[in-house]
C-alpha positions in Angstrom: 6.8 8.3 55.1 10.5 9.1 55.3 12.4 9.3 51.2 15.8 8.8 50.9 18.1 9.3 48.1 18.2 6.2 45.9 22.4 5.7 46.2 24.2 8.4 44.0 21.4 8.7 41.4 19.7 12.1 42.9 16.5 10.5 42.6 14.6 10.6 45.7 12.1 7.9 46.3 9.7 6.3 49.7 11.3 3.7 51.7 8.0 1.4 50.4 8.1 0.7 46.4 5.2 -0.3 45.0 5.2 -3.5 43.4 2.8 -4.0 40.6 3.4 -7.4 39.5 0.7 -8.8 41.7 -2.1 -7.1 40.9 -1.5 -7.7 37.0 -2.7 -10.5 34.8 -0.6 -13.4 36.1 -1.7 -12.7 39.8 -4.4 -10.9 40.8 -6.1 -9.6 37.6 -7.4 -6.4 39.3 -9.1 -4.1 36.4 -7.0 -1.1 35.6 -9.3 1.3 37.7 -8.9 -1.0 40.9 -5.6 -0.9 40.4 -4.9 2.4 40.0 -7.2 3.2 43.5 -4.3 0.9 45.6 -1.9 3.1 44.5 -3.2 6.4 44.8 -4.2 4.8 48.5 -0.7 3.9 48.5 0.4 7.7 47.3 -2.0 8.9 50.1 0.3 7.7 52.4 3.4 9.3 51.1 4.8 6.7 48.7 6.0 7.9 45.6 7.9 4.8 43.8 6.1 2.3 41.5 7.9 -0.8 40.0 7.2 -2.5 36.8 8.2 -4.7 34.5 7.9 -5.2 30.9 6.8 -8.9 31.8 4.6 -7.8 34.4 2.2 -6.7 31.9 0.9 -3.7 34.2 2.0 -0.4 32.2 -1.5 0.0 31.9 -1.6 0.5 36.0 0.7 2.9 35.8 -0.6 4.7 32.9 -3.6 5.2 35.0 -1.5 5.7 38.5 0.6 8.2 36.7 -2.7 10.7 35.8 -3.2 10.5 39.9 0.3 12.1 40.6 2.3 12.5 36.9 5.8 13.2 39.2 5.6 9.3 40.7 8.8 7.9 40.5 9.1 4.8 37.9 11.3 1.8 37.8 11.2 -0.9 34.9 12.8 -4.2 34.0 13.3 -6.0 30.5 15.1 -9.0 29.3 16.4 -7.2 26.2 20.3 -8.1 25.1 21.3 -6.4 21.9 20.6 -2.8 20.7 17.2 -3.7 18.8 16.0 -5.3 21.7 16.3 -2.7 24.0 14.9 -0.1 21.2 11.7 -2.2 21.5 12.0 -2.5 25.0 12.3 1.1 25.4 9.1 2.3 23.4 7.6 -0.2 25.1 8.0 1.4 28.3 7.1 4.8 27.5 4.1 4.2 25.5 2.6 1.9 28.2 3.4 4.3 30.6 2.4 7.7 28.6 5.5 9.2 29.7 8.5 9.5 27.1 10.9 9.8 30.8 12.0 6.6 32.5 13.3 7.1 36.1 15.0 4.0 36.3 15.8 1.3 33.4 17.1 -2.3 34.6 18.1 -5.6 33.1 15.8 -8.1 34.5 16.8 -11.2 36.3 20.9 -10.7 35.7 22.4 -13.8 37.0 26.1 -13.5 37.1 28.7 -11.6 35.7 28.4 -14.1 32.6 24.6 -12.7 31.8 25.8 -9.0 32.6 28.3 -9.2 29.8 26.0 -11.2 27.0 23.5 -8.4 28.0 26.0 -5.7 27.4 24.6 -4.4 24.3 21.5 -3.3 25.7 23.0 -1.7 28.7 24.8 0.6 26.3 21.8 1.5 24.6 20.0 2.6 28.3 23.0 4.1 28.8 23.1 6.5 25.2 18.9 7.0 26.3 20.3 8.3 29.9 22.9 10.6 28.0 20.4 12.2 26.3 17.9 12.7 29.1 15.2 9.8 28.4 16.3 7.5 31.2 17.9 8.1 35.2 19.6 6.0 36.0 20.4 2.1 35.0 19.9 -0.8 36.6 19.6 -4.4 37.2 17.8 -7.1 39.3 18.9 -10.2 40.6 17.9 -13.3 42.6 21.6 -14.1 42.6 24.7 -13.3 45.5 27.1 -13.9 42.1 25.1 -11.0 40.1 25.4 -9.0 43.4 29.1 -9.8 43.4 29.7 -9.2 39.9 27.7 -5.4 39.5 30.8 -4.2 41.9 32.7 -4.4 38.5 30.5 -2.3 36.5 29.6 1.2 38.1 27.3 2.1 35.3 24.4 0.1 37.3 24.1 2.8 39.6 20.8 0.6 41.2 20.9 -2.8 42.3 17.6 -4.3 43.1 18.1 -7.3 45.2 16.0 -10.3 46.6 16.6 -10.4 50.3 14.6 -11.5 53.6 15.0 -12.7 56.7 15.2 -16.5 55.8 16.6 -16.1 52.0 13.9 -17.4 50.4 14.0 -17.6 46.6 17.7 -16.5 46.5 19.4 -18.7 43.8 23.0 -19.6 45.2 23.3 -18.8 48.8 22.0 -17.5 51.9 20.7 -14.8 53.3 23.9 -13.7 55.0 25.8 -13.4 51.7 23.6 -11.7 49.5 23.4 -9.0 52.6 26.8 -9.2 52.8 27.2 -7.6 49.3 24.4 -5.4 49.6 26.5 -4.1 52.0 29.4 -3.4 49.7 27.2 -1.8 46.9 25.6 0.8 48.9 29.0 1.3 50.5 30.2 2.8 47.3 27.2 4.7 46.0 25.0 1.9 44.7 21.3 2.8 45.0 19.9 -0.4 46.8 16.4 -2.0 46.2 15.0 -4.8 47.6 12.4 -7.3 46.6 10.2 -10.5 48.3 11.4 -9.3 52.3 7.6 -11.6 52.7 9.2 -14.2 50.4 6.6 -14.4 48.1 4.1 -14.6 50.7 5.9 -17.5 52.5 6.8 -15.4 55.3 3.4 -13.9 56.2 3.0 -15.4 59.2 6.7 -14.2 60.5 5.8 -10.5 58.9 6.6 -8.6 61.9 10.0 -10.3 62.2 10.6 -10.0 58.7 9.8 -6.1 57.8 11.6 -5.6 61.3 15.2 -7.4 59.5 14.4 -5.3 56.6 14.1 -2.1 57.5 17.1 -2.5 60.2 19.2 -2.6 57.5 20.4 0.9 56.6 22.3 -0.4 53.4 18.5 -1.0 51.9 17.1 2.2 50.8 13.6 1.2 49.3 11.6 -1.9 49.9 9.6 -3.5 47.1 6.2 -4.8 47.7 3.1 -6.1 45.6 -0.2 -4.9 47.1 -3.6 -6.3 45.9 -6.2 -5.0 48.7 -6.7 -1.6 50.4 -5.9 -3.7 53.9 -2.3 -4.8 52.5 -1.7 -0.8 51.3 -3.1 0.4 54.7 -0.4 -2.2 56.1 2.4 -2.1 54.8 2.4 1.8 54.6 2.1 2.0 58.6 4.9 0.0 58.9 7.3 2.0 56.5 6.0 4.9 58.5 6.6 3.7 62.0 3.6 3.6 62.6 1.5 0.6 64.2 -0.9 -0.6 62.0 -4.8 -1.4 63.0 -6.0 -4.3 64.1 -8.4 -4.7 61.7 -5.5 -4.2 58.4 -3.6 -6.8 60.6 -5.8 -9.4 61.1 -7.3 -9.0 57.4 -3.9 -9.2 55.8 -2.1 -11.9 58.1 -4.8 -14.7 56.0 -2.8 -13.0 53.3 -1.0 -16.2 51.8 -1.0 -16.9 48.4 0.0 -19.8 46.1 0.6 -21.3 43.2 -2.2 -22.7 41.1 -1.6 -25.6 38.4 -5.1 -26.4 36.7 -6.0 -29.7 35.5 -5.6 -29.3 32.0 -1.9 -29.5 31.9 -0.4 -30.8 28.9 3.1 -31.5 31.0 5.4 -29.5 28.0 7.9 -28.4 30.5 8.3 -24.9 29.5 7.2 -23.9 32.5 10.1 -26.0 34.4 12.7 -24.6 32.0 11.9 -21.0 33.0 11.8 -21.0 37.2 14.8 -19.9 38.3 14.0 -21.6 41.7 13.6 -25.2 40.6 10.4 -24.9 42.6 8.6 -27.2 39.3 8.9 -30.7 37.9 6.9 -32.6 35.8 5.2 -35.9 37.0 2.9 -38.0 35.7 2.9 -35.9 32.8 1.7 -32.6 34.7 3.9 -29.4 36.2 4.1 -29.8 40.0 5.3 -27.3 42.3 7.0 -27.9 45.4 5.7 -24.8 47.7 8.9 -24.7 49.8 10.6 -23.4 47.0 8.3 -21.5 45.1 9.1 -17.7 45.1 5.6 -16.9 44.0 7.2 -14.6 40.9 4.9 -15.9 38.4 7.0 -16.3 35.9 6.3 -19.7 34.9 2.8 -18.6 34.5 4.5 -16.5 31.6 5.9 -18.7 29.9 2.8 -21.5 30.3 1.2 -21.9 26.7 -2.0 -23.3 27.9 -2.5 -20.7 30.4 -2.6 -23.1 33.6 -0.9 -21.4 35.7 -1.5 -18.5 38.2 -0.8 -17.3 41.4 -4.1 -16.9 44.1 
């Protein structure tokens, strides 16, 4: 599988990323040992990045992938906004990890250029761990064109990771064309570009071939974030990032691949889960959380922030 140079960082990743958020607690709840076989499956094949999140819940993965093939690179996200926040967030990271080097620190979910600023704190802090050699670069994700639009202004996120795909599902405030758009102008001048959801949380299975094909035309992407919970979907996607056609029998087992979101019964109807999705996918009625599938980005959040633990992604 082809690397390329992640933007101006030096760091030199696999055009597949992979995602770890779905085999994690809130999706798949693979053990850590099952876990950590996809991705050495997934190293097998010559991929070398692994994304994270301190919300994800799956440092423990890596722990374990990381004792497979200790030079792997590592990307992580957190929500932290002042200086003690990202402290925490920090030692988070490398003791879930069992690695005191970060390759790649972002601020999670950015919005706009409003979100960047009132987050400021903490990107100073990633940036004084960077100085002094704990972290490689800084960075930020998004599910928003404005975010995209506003990170031009601050070259200290030297790695923008981006939800695109074919149809621009689950992007926040426009289309697909526009958040490309300033993809475009980001790697233009040096901006390490990730992408995430070019399946669209699983809505797009059954256009896959169209889909990965728009993604990986576009030379401004330089790595491609996935979430892999079977050896079939490993096997799969890893032909594809290698040019390579995949078997039949890794096609056919992954194209029934289609997840959703699951509500259970028990719903008490507080809301919170409502107040945290991004993609006003969830309302309540009849005093229960329902989900309107069209919408849904499948990022599990909600599931999060659910008290009553109803929620989960199957």
């Amino acid at each position: 599988m082809d690397k390329v140079l992640l933007g101006k960082t030096g760091i030199s990743v696999s055009r597949l990323c992979f995602g770890t958020l779905t085999m994690g607690p809130f999706q798949r709840s693979l053990s850590v040992s099952e876990g950590a076989a996809l991705m050495e499956r997934a190293f097998a094949n010559g991929v070398n990045f692994l994304d994270t999140a301190e919300i994800y819940d799956t440092y423990p993965y890596v722990k374990q992938a990381l004792k497979i093939k200790p030079d792997a690179v590592v990307s992580t996200k957190c929500y932290a906004y002042d200086r003690a926040t990202a402290e925490r967030s920090f030692k988070l990271a490398v003791e879930g990890i069992g690695r005191e080097y970060i390759d790649i620190f972002m601020l999670h979910e950015q919005e706009s250029e409003h979100t960047i600023r009132g987050h400021r704190e903490a990107a100073e802090y990633f940036l004084e761990m960077k100085e002094r050699g704990y972290i490689g670069a800084l960075g930020l994700s998004t599910h928003h064109v404005a975010c995209m639009k506003a990170a031009q202004k601050y070259p200290e996120f030297e790695v923008l990771f981006a939800l695109i795909n074919k149809n621009g599902i689950g992007i926040a405030d426009g289309t697909s064309d526009e958040m490309l758009s300033q993809i475009k102008d980001a790697h233009a001048v040096g901006r390490g570009i990730m992408a995430m959801k070019p399946l669209g949380g699983g809505h797009l299975i059954a256009d896959r071939e169209a889909c990965f094909d728009y993604i990986l035309k576009q030379d401004c992407i330089d790595t491609v974030a996935i979430g892999m919970q079977s050896i079939a979907e490993v096997d799969y996607n890893c032909a594809v990032f290698s040019r390579k056609k995949p078997s039949e029998e890794t096609a056919i087992a992954t194209k029934r691949a289609r997840r959703r979101l699951l509500i259970q019964e028990w719903c008490g109807g507080c809301g919170k889960c409502v107040q945290v999705c991004k993609n006003h996918a969830l309302r309540l009625e009849n005093g229960r959380a329902v989900v309107d599938d069209d919408k849904c980005a499948l990022c599990s959040y909600c599931a999060r922030a659910c008290p009553q633990f109803t929620i989960k992604v199957i």
